[in-house]
C-alpha angles and dihedrals in degrees: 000000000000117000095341110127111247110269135185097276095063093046097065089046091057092050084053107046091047086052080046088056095040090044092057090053105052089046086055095043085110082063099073103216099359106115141158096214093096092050093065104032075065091049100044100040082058098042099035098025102190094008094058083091092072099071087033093057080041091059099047086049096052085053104050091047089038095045102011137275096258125142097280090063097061085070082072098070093055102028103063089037080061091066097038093059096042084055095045087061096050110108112268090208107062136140109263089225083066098037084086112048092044094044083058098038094054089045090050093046092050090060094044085057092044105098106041089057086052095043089086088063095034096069102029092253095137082052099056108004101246103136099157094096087056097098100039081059098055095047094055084054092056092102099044088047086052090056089046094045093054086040091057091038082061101040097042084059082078106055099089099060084034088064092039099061096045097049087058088043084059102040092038100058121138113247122267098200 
C-alpha cells in the first residue's frame, strides 16, 4: 500500500481479512491454544505495516460481539498490538532462507509469552491490585503456553509463503479500468 491513502478497496480487504482471523479461530477452537491469529497478524503486519491494525481491531471486534465484551476481551487490545509491533521492528531486508525460521521463532515465542501478558487480567490484578498471584497464575499456565508456543512455532512457519501470496494477490490484480 505505501503512502496511498487508504480507499475503499482496501477497506473491504481489511474487513475481510479481520472476519478471515476471527474465522480461524473459531474452526481451531477444539485445539485448545492452537490458533492462526498469530499467523496472520504476522502476514498482514509484513504485507499492510501501519495498516495491519485495521483487520486486527476487526478481529477483536468480531470476538467481543461474537463472545461478549467481558473483562477477558479488553487484553485484546493490548495483546495482538504486542506482535505487531514486535513484527514492525523485524528487519525488512533478510535473507529468504532465514525468513522462515525467524517468522516461526517469534510466533512461537508470542504464544509462549501469551499467556504471561494475559495473567494481569486473568486474575483480576489490574482490578484490585493484587499482583502477587500473578505469578502463581503463570505458572499454572505454564502447560497450556508450552502447547501455544509449539502451535505458533508450526504455523508461523507459514507466514512467509502466507505473505507471499498475498503480496502477489495484491500486486497481481486484473485491471479495473
Amino acid at each position: 500500500m505505501g503512502r496511498k491513502r487508504l480507499d475503499l478497496r482496501h477497506i473491504l480487504i481489511f474487513a475481510l481479512l479481520g472476519t478471515m482471523q476471527f474465522c480461524s479461530k473459531q474452526a481451531l477452537e477444539f485445539a485448545p491454544n492452537v490458533e492462526l491469529v498469530s499467523t496472520l497478524t504476522m502476514v498482514y503486519t509484513l504485507v499492510y505495516r501501519k495498516y495491519a491494525l485495521i483487520p486486527i481491531l476487526v478481529f477483536i471486534l468480531l470476538q467481543g460481539a461474537f463472545s461478549g465484551f467481558g473483562l477477558w476481551w479488553f487484553p485484546y487490545f493490548y495483546l495482538w498490538p504486542v506482535l505487531w509491533g514486535v513484527t514492525m521492528l523485524l528487519p525488512k531486508r533478510m535473507p529468504d532462507w532465514l525468513r522462515m525460521p525467524v517468522y516461526a521463532v517469534v510466533c512461537g515465542l508470542f504464544g509462549l509469552c501469551y499467556g504471561s501478558l494475559y495473567a494481569p487480567f486473568q486474575c483480576y490484578a489490574f482490578l484490585d491490585g493484587d499482583w502477587n498471584r500473578v505469578p502463581a497464575w503463570i505458572a499454572a499456565g505454564l502447560p497450556f503456553d508450552l502447547i501455544h508456543a509449539f502451535g505458533n512455532l508450526a504455523l508461523g512457519t507459514l507466514v512467509w509463503p502466507l505473505t507471499c501470496l498475498l503480496r502477489r494477490l495484491e500486486t497481481d490484480r486484473p485491471d479495473t479500468h
